[in-house]
C-alpha positions as a Markdown table, in Angstrom:
| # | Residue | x | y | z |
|---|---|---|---|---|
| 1 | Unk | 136.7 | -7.5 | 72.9 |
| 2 | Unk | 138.5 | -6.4 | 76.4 |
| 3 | Unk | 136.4 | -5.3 | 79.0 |
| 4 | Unk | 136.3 | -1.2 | 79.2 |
| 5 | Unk | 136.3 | 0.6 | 82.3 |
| 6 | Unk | 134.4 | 4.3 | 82.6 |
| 7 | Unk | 137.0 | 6.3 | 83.9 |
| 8 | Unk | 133.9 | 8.8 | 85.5 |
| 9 | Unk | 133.6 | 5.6 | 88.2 |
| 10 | Unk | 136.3 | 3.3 | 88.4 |
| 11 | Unk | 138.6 | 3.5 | 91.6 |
| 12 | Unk | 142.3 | 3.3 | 90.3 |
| 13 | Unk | 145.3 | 2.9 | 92.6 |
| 14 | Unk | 147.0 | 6.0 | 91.3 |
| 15 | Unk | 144.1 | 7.8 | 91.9 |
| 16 | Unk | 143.3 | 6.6 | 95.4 |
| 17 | Unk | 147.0 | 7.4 | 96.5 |
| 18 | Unk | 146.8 | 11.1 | 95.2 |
| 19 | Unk | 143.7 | 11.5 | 96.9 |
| 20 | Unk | 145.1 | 10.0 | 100.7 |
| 21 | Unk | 148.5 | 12.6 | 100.1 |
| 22 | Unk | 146.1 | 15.6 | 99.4 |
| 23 | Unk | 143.6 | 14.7 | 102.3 |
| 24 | Unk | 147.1 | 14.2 | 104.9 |
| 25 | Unk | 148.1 | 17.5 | 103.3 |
| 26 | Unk | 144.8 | 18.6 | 104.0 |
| 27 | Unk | 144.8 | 17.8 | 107.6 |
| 28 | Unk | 148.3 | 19.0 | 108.4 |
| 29 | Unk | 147.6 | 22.3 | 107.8 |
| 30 | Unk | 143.9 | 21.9 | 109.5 |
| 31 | Unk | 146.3 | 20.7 | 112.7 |
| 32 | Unk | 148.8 | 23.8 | 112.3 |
| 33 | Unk | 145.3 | 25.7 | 111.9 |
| 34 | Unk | 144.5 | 24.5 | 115.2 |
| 35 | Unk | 147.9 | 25.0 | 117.1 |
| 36 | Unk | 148.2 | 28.5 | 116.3 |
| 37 | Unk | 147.6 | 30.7 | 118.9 |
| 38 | Unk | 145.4 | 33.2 | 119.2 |
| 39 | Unk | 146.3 | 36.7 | 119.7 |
| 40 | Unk | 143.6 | 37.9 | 121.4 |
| 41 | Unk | 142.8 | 37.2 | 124.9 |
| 42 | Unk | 139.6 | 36.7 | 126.7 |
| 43 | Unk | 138.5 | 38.0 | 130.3 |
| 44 | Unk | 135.8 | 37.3 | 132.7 |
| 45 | Unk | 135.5 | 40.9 | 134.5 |
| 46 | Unk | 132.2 | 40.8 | 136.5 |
| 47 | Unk | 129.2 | 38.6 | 137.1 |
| 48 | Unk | 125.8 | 38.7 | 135.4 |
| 49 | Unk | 124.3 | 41.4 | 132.7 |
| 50 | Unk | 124.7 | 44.6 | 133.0 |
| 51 | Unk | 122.7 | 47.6 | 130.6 |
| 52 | Unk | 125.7 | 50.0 | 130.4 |
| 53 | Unk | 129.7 | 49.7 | 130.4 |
| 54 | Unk | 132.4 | 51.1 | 128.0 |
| 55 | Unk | 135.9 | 50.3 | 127.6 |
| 56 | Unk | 138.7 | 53.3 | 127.4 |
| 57 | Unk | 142.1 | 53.5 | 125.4 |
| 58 | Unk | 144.2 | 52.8 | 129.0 |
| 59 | Unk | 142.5 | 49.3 | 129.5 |
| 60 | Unk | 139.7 | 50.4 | 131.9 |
| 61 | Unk | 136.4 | 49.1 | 132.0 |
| 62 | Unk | 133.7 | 50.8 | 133.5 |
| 63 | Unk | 130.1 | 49.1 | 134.8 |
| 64 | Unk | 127.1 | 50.9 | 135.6 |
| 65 | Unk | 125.5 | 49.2 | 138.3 |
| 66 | Unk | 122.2 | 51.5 | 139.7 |
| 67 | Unk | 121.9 | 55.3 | 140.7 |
| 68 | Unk | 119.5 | 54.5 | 144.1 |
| 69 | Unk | 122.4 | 55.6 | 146.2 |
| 70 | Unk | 122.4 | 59.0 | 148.1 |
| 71 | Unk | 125.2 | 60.1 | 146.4 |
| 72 | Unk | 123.7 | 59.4 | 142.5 |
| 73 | Unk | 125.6 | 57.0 | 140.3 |
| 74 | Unk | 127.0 | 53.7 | 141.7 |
| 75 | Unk | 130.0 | 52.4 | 139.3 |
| 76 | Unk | 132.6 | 50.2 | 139.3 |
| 77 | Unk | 136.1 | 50.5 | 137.1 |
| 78 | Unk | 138.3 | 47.8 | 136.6 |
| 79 | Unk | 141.6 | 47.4 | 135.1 |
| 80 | Unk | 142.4 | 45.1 | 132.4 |
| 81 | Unk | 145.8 | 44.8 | 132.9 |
| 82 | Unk | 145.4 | 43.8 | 136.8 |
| 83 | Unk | 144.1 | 40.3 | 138.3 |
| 84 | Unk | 140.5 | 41.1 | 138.4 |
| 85 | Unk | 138.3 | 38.7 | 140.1 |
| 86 | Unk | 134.6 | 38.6 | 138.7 |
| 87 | Unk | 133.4 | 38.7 | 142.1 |
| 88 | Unk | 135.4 | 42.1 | 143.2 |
| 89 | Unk | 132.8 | 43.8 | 141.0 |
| 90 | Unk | 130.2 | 45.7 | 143.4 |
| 91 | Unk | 126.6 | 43.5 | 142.6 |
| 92 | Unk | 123.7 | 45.4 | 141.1 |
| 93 | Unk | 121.3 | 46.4 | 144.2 |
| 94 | Unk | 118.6 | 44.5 | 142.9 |
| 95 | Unk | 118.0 | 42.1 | 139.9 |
| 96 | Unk | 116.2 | 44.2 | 137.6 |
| 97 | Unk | 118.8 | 47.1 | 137.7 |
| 98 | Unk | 120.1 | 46.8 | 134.1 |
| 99 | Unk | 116.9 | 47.3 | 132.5 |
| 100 | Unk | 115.8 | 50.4 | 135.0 |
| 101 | Unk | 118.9 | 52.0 | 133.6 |
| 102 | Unk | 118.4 | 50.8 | 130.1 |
| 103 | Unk | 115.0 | 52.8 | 130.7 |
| 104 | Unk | 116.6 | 55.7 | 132.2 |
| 105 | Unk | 119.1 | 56.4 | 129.2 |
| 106 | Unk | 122.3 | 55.4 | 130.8 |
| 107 | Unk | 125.3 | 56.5 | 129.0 |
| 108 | Unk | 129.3 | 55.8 | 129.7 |
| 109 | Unk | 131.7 | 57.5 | 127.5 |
| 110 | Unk | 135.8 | 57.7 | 128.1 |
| 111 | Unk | 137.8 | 60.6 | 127.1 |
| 112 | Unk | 140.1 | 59.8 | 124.3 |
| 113 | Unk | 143.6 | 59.3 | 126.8 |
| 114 | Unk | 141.6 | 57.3 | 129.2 |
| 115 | Unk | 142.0 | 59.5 | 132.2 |
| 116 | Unk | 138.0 | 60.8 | 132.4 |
| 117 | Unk | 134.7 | 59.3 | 132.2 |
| 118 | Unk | 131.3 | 60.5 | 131.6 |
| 119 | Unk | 128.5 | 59.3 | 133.3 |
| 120 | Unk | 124.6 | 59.6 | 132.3 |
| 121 | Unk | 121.6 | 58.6 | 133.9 |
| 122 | Unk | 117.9 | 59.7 | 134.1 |
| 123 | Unk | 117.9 | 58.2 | 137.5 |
| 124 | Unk | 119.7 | 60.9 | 138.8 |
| 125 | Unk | 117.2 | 63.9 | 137.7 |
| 126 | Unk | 118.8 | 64.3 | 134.2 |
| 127 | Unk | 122.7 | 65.1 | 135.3 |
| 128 | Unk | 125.8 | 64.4 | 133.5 |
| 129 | Unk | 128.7 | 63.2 | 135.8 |
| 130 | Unk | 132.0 | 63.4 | 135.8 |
| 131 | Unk | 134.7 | 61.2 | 137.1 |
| 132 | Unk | 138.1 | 60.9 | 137.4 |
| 133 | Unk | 139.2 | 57.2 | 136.6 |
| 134 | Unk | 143.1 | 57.2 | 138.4 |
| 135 | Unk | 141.9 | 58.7 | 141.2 |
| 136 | Unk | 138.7 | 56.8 | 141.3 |
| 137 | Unk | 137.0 | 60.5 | 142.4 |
| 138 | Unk | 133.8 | 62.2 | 141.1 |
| 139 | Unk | 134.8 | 66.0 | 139.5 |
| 140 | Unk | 131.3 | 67.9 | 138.8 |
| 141 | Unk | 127.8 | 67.4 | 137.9 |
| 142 | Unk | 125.9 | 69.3 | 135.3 |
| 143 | Unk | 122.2 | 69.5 | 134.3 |
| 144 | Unk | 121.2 | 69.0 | 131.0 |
| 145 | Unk | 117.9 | 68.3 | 129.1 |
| 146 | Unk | 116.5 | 65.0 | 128.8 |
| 147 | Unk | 118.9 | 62.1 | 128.8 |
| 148 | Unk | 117.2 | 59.7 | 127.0 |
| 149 | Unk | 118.7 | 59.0 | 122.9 |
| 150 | Unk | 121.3 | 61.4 | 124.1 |
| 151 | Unk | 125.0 | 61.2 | 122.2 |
| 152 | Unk | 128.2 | 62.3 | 123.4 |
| 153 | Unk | 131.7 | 62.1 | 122.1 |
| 154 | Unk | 134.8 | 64.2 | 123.2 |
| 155 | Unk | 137.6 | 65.3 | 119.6 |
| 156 | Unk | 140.5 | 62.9 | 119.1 |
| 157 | Unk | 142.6 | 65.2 | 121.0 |
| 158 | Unk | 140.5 | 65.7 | 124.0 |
| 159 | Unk | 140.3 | 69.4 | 123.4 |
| 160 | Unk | 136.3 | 69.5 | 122.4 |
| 161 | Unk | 133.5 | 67.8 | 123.3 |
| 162 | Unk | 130.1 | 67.5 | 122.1 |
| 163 | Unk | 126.4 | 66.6 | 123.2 |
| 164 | Unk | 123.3 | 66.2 | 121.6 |
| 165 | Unk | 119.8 | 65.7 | 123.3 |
| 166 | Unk | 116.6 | 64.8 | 121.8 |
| 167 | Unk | 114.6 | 67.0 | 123.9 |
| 168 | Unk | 115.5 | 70.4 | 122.2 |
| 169 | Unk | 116.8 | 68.5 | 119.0 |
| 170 | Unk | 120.2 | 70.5 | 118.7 |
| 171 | Unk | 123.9 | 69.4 | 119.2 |
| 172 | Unk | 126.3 | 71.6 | 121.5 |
| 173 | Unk | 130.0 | 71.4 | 121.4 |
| 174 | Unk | 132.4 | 72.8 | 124.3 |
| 175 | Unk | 135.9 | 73.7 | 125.2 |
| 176 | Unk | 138.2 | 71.2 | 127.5 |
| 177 | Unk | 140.2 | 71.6 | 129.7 |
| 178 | Unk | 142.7 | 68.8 | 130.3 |
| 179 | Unk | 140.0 | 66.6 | 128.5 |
| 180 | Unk | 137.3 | 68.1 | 131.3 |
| 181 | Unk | 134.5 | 69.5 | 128.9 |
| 182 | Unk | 133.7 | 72.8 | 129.9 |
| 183 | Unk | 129.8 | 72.1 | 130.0 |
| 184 | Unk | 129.3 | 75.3 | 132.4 |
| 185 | Unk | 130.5 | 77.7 | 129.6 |
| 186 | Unk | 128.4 | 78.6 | 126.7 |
| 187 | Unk | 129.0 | 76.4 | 123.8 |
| 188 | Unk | 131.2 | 77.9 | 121.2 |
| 189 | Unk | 129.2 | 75.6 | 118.3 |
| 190 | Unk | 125.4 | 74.5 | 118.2 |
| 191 | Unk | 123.5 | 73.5 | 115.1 |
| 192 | Unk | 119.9 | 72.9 | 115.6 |
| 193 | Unk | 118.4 | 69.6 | 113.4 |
| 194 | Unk | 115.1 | 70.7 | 113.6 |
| 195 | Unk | 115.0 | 72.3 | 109.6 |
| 196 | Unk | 117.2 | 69.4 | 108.5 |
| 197 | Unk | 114.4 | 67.2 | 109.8 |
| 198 | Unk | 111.6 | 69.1 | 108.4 |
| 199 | Unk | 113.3 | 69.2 | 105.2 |
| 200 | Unk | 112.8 | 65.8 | 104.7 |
| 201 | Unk | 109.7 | 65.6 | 106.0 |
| 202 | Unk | 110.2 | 63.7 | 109.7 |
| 203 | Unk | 107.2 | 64.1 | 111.5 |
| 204 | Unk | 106.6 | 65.0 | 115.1 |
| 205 | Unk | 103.7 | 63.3 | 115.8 |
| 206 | Unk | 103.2 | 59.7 | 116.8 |
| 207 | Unk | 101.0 | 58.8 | 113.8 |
| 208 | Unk | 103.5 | 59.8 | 111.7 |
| 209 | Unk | 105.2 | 57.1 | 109.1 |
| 210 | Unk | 108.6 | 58.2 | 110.9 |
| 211 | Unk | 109.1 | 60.0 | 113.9 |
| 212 | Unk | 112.3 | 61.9 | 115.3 |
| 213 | Unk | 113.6 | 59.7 | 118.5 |
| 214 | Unk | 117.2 | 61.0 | 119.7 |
| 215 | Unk | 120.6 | 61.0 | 118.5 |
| 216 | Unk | 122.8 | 57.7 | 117.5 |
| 217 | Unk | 126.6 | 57.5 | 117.5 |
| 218 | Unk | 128.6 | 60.4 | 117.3 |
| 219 | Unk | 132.2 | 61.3 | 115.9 |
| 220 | Unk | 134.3 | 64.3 | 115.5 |
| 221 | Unk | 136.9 | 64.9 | 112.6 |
| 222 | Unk | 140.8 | 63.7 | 113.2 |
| 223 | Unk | 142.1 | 66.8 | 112.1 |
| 224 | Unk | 138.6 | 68.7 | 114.4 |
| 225 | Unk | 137.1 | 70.3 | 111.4 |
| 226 | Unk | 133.9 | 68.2 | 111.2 |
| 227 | Unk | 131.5 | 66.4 | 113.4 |
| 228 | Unk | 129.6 | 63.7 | 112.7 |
| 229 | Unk | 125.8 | 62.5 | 113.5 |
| 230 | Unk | 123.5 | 59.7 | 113.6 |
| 231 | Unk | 119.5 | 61.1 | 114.0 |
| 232 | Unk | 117.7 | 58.2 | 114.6 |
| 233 | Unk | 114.1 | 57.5 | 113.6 |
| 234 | Unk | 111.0 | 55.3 | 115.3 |
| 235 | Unk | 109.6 | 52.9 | 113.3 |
| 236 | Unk | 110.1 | 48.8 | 112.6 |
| 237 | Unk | 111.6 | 50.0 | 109.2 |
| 238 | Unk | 112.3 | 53.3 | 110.0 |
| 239 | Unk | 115.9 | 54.0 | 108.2 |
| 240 | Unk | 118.4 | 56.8 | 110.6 |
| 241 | Unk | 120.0 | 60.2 | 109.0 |
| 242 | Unk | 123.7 | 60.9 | 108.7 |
| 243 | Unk | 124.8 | 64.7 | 109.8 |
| 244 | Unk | 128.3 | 66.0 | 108.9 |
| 245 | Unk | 128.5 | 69.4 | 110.1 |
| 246 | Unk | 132.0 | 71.9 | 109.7 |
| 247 | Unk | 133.4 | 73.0 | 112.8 |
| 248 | Unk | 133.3 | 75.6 | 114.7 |
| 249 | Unk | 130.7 | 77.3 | 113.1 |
| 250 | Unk | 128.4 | 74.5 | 112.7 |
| 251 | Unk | 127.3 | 74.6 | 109.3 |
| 252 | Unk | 125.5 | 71.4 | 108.0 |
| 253 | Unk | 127.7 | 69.8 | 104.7 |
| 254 | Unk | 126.1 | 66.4 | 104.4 |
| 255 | Unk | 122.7 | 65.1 | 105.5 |
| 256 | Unk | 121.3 | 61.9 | 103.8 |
| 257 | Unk | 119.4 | 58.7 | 104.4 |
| 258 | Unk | 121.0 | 55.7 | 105.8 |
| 259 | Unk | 119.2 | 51.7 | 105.3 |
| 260 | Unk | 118.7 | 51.0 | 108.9 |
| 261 | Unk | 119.9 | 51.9 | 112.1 |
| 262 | Unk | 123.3 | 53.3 | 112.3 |
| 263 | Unk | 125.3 | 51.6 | 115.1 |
| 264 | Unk | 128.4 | 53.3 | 114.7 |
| 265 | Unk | 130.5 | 55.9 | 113.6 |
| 266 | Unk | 134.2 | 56.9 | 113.0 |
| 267 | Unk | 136.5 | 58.5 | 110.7 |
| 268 | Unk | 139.9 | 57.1 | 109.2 |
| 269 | Unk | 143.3 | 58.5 | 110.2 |
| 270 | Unk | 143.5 | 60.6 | 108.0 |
| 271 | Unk | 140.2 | 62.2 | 107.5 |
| 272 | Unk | 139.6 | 61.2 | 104.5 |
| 273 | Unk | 136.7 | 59.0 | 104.9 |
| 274 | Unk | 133.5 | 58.5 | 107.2 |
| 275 | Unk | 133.0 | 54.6 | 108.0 |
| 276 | Unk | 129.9 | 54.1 | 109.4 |
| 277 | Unk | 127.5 | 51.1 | 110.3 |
| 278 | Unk | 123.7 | 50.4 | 109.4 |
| 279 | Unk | 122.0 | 47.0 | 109.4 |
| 280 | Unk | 124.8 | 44.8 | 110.2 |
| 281 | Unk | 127.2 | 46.2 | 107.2 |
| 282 | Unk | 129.7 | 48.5 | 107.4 |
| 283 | Unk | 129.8 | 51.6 | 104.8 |
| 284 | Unk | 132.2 | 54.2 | 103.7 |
| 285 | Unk | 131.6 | 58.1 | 103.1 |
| 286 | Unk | 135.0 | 59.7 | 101.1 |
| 287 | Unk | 135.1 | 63.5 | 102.6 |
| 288 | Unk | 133.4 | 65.7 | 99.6 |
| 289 | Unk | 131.1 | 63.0 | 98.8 |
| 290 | Unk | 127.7 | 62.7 | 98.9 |
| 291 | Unk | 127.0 | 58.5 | 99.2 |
| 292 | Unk | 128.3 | 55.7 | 100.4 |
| 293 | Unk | 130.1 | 52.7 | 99.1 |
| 294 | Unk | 129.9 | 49.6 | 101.2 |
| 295 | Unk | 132.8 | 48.0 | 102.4 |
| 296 | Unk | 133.6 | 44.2 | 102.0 |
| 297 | Unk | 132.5 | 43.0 | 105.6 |
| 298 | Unk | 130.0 | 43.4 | 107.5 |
| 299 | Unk | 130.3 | 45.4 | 111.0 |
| 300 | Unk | 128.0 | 47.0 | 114.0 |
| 301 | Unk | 130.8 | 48.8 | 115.6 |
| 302 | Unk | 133.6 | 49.8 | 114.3 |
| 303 | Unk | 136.8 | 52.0 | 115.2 |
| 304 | Unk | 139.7 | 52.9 | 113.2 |
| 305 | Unk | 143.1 | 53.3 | 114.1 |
| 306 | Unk | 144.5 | 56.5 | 114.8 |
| 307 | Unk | 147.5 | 56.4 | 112.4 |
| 308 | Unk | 147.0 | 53.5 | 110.0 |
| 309 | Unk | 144.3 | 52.3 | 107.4 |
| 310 | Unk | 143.2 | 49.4 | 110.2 |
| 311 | Unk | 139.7 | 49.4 | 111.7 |
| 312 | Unk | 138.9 | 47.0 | 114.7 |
| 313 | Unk | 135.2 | 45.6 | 114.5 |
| 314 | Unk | 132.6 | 43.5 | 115.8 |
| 315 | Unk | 130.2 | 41.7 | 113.8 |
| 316 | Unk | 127.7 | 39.3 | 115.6 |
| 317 | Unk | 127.2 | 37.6 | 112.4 |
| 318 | Unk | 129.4 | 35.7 | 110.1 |
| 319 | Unk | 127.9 | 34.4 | 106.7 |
| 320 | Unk | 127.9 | 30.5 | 107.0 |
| 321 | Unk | 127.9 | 30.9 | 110.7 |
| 322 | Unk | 125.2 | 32.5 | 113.7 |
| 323 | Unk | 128.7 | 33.3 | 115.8 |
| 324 | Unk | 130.4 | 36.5 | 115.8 |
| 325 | Unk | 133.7 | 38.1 | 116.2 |
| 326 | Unk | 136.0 | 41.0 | 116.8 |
| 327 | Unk | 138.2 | 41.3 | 114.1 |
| 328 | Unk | 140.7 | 43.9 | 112.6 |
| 329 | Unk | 140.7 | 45.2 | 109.1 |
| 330 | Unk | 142.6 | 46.7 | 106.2 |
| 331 | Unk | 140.8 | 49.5 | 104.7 |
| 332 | Unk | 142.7 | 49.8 | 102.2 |
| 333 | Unk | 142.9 | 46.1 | 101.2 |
| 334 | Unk | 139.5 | 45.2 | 102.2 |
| 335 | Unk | 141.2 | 41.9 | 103.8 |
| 336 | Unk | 140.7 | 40.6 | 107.3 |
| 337 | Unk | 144.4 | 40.8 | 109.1 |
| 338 | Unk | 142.9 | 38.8 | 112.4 |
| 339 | Unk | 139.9 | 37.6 | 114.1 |
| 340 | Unk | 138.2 | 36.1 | 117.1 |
| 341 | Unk | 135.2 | 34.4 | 117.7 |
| 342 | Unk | 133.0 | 37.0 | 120.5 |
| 343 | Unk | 129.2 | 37.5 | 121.3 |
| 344 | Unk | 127.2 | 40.1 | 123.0 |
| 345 | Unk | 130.4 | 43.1 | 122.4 |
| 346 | Unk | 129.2 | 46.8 | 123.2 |
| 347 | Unk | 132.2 | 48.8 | 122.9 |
| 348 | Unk | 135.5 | 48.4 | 121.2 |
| 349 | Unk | 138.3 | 50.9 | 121.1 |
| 350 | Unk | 142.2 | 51.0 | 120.2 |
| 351 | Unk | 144.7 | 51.3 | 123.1 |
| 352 | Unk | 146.4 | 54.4 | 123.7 |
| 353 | Unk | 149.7 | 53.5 | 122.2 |
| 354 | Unk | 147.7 | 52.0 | 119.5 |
| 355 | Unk | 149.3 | 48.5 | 119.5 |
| 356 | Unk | 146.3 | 46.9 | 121.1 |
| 357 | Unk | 142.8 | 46.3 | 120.5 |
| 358 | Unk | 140.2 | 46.2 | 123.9 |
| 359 | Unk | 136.3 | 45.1 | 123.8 |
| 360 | Unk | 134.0 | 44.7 | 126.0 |
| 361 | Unk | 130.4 | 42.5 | 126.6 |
| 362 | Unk | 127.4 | 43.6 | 128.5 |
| 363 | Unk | 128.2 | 39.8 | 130.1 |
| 364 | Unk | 131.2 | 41.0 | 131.3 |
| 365 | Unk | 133.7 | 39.4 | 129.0 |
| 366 | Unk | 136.4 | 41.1 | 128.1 |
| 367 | Unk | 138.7 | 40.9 | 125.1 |
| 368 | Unk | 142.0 | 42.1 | 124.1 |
| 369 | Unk | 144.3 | 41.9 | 121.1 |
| 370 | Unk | 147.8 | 41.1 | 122.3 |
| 371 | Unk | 149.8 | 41.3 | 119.4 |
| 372 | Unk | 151.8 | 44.3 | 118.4 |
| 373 | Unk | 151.5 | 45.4 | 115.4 |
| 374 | Unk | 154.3 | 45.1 | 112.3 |
């Protein structure tokens, strides 16, 4: 009787062969994989850690370093675009300035062209600061309430602005002119949360289950209808509050609870949907709606392209992976279109000609997207 082979565990040639051209296969395109090169671009911008510094849509990058000068607020802007050296960043007057202005509710926020930046600190008896960032020159000051959980955001065509301030609970929103928010004129919107708050039963107390703390991201309407509004909550698993309120006249349209903390905020081209991030994912609100779908990614910041269904984002976790990355989206498609391994990102926005991507670390890393879009 001939001697029978079980197929399950005998090596044959044929088979052996197949298997070597689809490994080769394999590694030719893991080699291709390889060469490619990337499209984004990293930058070392300054030395060390700092608390607070924001990227704008012209490719500037702007560090808070301390406010114990005479003069207030000590910052540095640098250019992207030009041969920066690490080292031509002013140094931090003292080693423990990043967390004295993480403390003091620091806050650096670009105007939509790039051309003027905000500038918050407690450290400098609760004033807002403005600057002009070609000219490198300061503008005004104003005094507002308590800085701390403080949010501020200008309209996508610099004509509005709007602030919100835990001390008195209510968000405000201004005229501009030339992207200069007109914060010594009365406000021509301002909704109080405070009812919205008790309606769900927030407490004020410290005692309470969840308590009130301060405003999270903010984000006005393409088309400058609505505003929206992260209220954020203490608590280990204390879960923030979405506001959408109809501009001017400030009447609240949406107000619901969010799992976890929202991290960011933004609303697609075309108005026709909130994205938003909680707890590492990212989330969708359609305009009319009142819940969320989540999206097929997950995201802490996100920010969508001004005329296309793209969102650039940063994730600092990837499933089978503890790395992050920037990364830009199709909304539409729910596909990834490109990527980049990053850590540590804090702000990410679109250039202003919208063909680039810029982000920024609070270890002074800087990235940028390089390749134009089809």
């Amino acid at each position: 009787m001939p001697e029978t082979h079980d197929q399950t565990t005998s090596i044959v040639p044929r088979r052996s062969h197949a298997l070597t051209t689809r490994t080769a296969a394999l590694v030719r395109r893991g080699m291709r994989d390889i060469a490619r090169e990337p499209n984004w671009v990293a930058k070392r911008i300054f030395l060390g850690r700092r608390a607070c510094t924001a990227v704008s849509s012209s490719g500037k990058v702007s560090v808070f370093l301390t406010a114990n000068t005479p003069t207030g607020l000590r910052l540095a802007i640098c250019d992207l675009d030009a041969d920066i050296s690490p080292e031509s960043v002013p140094a931090s007057t003292s080693g423990d300035d990043a967390a004295k202005s993480n403390r003091g509710g620091s806050a650096l926020v670009w105007s939509p062209a790039g051309r003027i930046l905000l500038a918050a600190s407690n450290l400098t008896s609760n004033q807002l600061q403005i600057f002009d960032a070609t000219s490198k020159s300061h503008i005004d000051s104003f005094s507002v309430p308590d800085l701390p959980n403080a949010s501020f955001a200008w309209s996508p065509d610099g004509s509005s602005f709007g602030a919100a301030f835990a001390a008195d609970k209510t968000l405000r929103t201004w005229n501009c002119r030339e992207e200069i928010p007109v914060l010594d004129a009365t406000p021509f919107g301002a909704l109080d949360v405070t009812p919205s708050l008790a309606a769900v039963a927030i407490g004020d107390a410290e005692d309470d289950d969840v308590v009130f703390s301060g405003f999270g991201p903010m984000a006005f309407h393409p088309h400058g209808t609505r505003i929206a509004l992260a209220l954020k909550c203490a608590g280990e698993w204390a879960d923030d509050f979405l506001l959408v309120a109809s501009l001017p006249r400030m009447r609240r349209e949406l107000f619901v609870p969010v799992h976890g903390a929202i991290t960011s905020a933004t609303w697609t081209f075309d108005g026709a949907s909130l994205i938003y991030c909680a707890g590492g994912r990212a989330f969708a609100v359609p305009t009319g709606d009142l819940e969320s779908c989540p999206l097929p990614f997950t995201a802490e910041i996100a920010r969508c392209h001004p005329t296309r269904p793209l969102c650039a984002c940063y994730s600092s976790w990837i499933k089978n992976s503890s790395k992050g990355r920037i990364f830009i989206a199709d909304l539409r498609e729910g596909r990834i279109l490109d990527e980049y391994p990053a850590e540590n990102v804090v702000d990410v926005c679109w250039s202003y000609d919208t063909q680039q991507v810029y982000a920024v670390t609070h270890d002074g890393l800087a990235y940028v997207y390089e390749r134009r879009l089809a």
